[in-house]
C-alpha positions as semicolon CSV with decimal commas, in nm:
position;residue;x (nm);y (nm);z (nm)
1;X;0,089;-1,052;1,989
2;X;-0,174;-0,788;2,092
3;X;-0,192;-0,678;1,748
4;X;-0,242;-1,049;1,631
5;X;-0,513;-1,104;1,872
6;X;-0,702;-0,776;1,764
7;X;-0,662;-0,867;1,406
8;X;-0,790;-1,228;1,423
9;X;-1,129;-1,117;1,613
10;X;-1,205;-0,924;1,284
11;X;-1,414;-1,208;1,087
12;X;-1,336;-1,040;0,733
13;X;-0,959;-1,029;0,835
14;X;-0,794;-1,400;0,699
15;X;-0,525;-1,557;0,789
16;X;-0,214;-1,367;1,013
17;X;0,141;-1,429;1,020
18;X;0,469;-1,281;1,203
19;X;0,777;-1,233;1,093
20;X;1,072;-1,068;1,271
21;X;1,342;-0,970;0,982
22;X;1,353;-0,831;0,642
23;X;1,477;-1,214;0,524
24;X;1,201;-1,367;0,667
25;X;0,893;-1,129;0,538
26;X;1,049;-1,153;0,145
27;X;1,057;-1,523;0,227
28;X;0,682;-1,520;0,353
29;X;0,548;-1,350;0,079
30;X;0,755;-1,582;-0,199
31;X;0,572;-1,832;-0,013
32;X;0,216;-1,701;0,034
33;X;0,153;-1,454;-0,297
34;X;-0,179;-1,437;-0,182
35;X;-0,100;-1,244;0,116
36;X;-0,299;-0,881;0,095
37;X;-0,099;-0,657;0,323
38;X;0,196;-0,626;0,541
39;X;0,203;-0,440;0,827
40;X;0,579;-0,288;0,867
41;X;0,771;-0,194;1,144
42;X;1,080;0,061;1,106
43;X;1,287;-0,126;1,368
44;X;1,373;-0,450;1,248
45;X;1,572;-0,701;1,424
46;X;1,808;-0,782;1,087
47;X;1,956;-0,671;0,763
48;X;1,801;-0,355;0,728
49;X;1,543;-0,139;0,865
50;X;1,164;-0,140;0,765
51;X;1,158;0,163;0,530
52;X;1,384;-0,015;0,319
53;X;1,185;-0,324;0,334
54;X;0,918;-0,100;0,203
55;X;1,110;-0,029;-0,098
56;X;1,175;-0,442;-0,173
57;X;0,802;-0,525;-0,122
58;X;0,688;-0,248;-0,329
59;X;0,936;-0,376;-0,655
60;X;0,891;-0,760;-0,575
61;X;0,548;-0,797;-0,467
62;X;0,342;-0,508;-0,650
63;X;-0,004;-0,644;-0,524
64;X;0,109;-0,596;-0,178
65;X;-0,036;-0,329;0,029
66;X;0,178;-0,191;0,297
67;X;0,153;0,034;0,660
68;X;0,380;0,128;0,848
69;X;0,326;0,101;1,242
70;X;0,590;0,274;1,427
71;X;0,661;0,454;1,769
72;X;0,862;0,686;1,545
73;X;0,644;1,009;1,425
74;X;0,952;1,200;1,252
75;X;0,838;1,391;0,944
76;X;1,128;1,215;0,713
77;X;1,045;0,881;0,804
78;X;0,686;0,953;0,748
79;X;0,743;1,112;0,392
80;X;1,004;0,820;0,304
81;X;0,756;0,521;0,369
82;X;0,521;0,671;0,137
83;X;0,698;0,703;-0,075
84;X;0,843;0,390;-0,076
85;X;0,520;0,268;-0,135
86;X;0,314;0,272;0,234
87;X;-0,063;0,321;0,235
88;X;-0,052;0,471;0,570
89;X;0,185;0,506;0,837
90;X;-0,005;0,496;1,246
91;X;0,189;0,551;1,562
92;X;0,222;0,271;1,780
93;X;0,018;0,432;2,066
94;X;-0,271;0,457;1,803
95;X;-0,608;0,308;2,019
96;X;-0,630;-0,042;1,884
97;X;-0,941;-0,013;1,678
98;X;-0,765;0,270;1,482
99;X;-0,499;0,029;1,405
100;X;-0,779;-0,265;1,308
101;X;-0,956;0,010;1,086
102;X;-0,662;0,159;0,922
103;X;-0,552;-0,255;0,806
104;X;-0,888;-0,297;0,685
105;X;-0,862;0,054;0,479
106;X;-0,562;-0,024;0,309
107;X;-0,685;-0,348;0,226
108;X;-0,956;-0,243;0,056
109;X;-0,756;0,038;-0,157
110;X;-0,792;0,299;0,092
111;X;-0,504;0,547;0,170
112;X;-0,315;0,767;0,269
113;X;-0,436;0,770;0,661
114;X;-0,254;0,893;0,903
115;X;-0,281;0,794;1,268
116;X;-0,460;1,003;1,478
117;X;-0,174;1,103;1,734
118;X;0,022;1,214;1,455
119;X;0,001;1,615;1,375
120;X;-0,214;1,643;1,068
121;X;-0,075;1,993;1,021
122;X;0,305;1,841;1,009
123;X;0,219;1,595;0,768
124;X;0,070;1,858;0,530
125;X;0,372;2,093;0,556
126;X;0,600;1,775;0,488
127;X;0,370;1,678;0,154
128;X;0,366;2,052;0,031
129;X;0,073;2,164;0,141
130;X;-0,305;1,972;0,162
131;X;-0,374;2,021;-0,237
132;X;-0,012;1,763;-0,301
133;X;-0,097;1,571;-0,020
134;X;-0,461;1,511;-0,174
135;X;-0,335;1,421;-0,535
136;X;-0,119;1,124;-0,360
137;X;-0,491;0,975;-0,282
138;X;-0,661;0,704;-0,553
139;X;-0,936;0,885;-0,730
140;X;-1,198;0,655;-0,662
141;X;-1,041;0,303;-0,783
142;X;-1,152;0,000;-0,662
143;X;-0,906;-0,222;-0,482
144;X;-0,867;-0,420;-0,752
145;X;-0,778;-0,127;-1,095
146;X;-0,508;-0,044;-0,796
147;X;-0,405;-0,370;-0,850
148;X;-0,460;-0,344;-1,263
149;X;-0,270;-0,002;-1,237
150;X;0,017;-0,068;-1,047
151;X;0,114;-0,389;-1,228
152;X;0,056;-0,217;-1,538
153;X;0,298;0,062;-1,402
154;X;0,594;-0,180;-1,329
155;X;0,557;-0,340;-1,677
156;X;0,340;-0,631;-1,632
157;X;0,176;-0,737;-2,003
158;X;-0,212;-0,821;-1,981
159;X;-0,095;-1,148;-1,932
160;X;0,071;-1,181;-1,692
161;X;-0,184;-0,960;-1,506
162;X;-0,453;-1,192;-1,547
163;X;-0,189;-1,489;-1,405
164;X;-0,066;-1,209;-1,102
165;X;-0,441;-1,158;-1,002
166;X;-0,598;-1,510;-1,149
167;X;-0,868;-1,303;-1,372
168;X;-0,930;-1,325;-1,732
169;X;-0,786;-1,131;-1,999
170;X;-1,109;-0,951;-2,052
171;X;-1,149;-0,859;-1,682
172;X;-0,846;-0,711;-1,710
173;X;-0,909;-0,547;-2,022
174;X;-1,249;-0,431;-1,840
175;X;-1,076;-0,289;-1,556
176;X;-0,826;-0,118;-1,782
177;X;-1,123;0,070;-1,982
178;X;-1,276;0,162;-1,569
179;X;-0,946;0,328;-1,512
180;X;-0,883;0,532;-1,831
181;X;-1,291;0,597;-1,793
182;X;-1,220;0,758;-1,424
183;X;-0,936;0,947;-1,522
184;X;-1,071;1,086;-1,834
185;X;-0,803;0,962;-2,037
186;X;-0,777;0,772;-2,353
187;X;-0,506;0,582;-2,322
188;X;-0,327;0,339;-2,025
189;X;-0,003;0,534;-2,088
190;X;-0,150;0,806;-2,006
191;X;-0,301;0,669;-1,687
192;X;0,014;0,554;-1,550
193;X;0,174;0,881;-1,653
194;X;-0,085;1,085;-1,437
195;X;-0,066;0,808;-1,153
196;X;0,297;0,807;-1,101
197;X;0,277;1,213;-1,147
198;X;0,002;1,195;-0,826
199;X;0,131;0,917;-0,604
200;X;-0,104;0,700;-0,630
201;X;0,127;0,409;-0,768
202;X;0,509;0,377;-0,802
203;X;0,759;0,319;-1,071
């Protein structure tokens, strides 16, 4: 509820919904494919446990973001929700603006961020070292080629892109020639190759 309350004072923030099990949030976002970014706790009350639920959002609902909020700061679970597709992952006794600033990050394509009461030097030994943990970052996308890349990573045609993200084929053929342009490559196989390689989307 305090997190709701925080949230909805934030004018660019729309609109905020709870759910309490795994059921329920797949549910939600069936319902509400508009829906930006869910905010994911480890500890579920249901079926199975948030880092899993990571997993289901990330392969049923591409074009939503995800953090993780947890009181849990353990290395594995850190290094599983990102890879199971999490933007960021914040401890729970993370001041509250923290928390609004790291929603609004994500939201707008921005990751990975780590909370601030979380060791910065554990998180780089669990990554590899700071040069892996760098790579997993977007190289300058928008929020949006994100969008273009990941769908185009888990087999979406141009298509059904423009349905998934209500833009026109040529927008999406636009953003396409953006991401191959930033990446220096000349061909969208290639981008997703070197995307999945870094991180910065999954399979």
């Amino acid at each position: 509820m305090g997190l709701k309350l925080a949230l909805g004072a934030e004018k660019a923030i729309g609109p905020i919904a709870s759910v309490s099990t795994p059921g329920a949030a797949v549910a939600y976002l069936n319902a509400h494919p508009e829906t930006a970014l869910a905010v994911v706790d480890i500890t579920l009350e249901a079926e199975t446990d948030g880092l899993t639920l990571l997993g289901i959002i990330r392969d049923a609902f591409p074009t939503v973001r995800t953090l993780v909020l947890s009181h849990y700061k353990n290395p594995a679970y850190i290094l599983r929700a990102i890879t199971s597709g999490a933007s960021a992952y914040l401890a729970k006794d993370s001041a509250p603006e923290s928390i609004v600033q790291a929603i609004t990050d994500v939201a707008q394509g921005r990751c990975l961020f780590f909370g601030e009461t979380i060791d910065a030097d554990k998180i780089t030994r669990i990554f590899g070292g700071k040069e892996k943990l760098e790579a997993r970052k977007p190289q300058g996308l928008t929020p949006r080629e994100l969008d273009v890349l990941q769908l185009t990573t888990s087999g979406y045609s141009n298509g059904q892109i423009a349905a998934a993200l209500e833009i026109s084929l040529n927008t999406v053929d636009s953003y396409k020639e953006r991401i191959k342009g930033k990446f220096g490559l000349d061909s969208m196989v290639e981008c997703v190759a070197h995307a999945v390689a870094k991180g910065i989307v999954t399979v």
